[in-house]
C-alpha positions as CSV (number, residue, x, y, z in Angstrom):
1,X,22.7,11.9,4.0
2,X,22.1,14.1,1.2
3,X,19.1,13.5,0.0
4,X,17.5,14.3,3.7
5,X,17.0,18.0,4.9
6,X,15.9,18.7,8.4
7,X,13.0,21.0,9.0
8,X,12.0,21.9,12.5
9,X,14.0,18.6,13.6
10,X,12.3,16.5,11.2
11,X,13.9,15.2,7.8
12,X,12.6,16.2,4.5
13,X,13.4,13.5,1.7
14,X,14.8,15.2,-1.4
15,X,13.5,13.2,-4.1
16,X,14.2,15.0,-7.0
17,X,17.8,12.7,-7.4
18,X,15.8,9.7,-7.8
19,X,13.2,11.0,-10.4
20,X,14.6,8.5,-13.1
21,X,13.9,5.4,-11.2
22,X,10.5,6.6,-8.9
23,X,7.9,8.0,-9.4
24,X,5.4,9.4,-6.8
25,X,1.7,8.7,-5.8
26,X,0.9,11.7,-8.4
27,X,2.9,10.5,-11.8
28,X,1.6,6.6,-10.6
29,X,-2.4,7.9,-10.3
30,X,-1.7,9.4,-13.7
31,X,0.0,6.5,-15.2
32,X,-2.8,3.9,-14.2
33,X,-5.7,7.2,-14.9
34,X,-7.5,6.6,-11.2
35,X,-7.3,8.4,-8.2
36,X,-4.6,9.1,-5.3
37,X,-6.9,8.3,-3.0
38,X,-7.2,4.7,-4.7
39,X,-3.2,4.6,-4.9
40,X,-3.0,5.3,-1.1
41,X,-6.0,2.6,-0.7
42,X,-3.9,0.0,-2.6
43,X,-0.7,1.0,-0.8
44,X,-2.1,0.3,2.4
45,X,-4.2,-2.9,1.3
46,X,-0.3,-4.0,-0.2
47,X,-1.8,-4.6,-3.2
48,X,0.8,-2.6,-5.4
49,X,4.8,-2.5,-4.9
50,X,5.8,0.6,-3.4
51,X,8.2,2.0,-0.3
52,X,7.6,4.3,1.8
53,X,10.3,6.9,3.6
54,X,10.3,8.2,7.2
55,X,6.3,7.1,7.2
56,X,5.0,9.2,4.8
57,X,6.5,9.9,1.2
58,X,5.7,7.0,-1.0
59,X,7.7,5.8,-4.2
60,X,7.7,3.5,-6.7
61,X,10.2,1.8,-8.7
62,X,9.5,2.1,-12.0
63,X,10.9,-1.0,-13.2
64,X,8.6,-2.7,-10.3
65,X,6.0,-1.4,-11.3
66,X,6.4,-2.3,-14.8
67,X,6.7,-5.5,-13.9
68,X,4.1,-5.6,-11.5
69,X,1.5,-4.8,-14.4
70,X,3.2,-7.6,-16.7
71,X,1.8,-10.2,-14.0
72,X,-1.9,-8.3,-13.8
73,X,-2.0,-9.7,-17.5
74,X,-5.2,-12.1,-18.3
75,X,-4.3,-14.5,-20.9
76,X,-6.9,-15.1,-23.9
77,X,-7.3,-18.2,-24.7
C-alpha cells in the first residue's frame, strides 16, 4: 500500500497523490468560506459527500462536491 506509512504501528495516509481529485476539510472550509468545525458538523450530520480513511482523515471528491452544490441550487421562478 503506498500511500499508507506506519507510525508507532498505526498507518499514516499519504494524501499528497490524490491532491488533484480531494481536497481536505481545510481547502473545503475555504472553498464554501465557513468553518472546519461546521465541515466536521456536516460530515457527521451526512449532510455533505465526503470519505473518511482509517477513522479520521476526511476527503472529498472534487467532482462530488461540485456536483453536490449543483443540486443545493434554488430555482427562480
Amino acid at each position: 500500500m503506498d500511500i499508507l506509512k506506519r507510525k508507532r504501528g498505526r498507518p499514516k495516509v499519504d494524501v499528497s497523490k490524490f491532491k488533484n481529485d480531494y481536497m481536505d476539510v481545510n481547502e473545503v472550509s475555504k472553498l464554501f468560506k465557513i468553518s472546519v468545525s461546521h465541515i466536521y458538523t456536516l460530515t457527521s450530520n451526512k449532510k455533505i459527500p465526503h470519505i473518511k480513511l482509517l477513522g479520521k482523515k476526511l476527503l472529498f471528491d472534487r467532482k462530488e462536491i461540485n456536483e453536490w452544490l449543483k443540486s443545493k441550487k434554488v430555482s427562480i421562478k
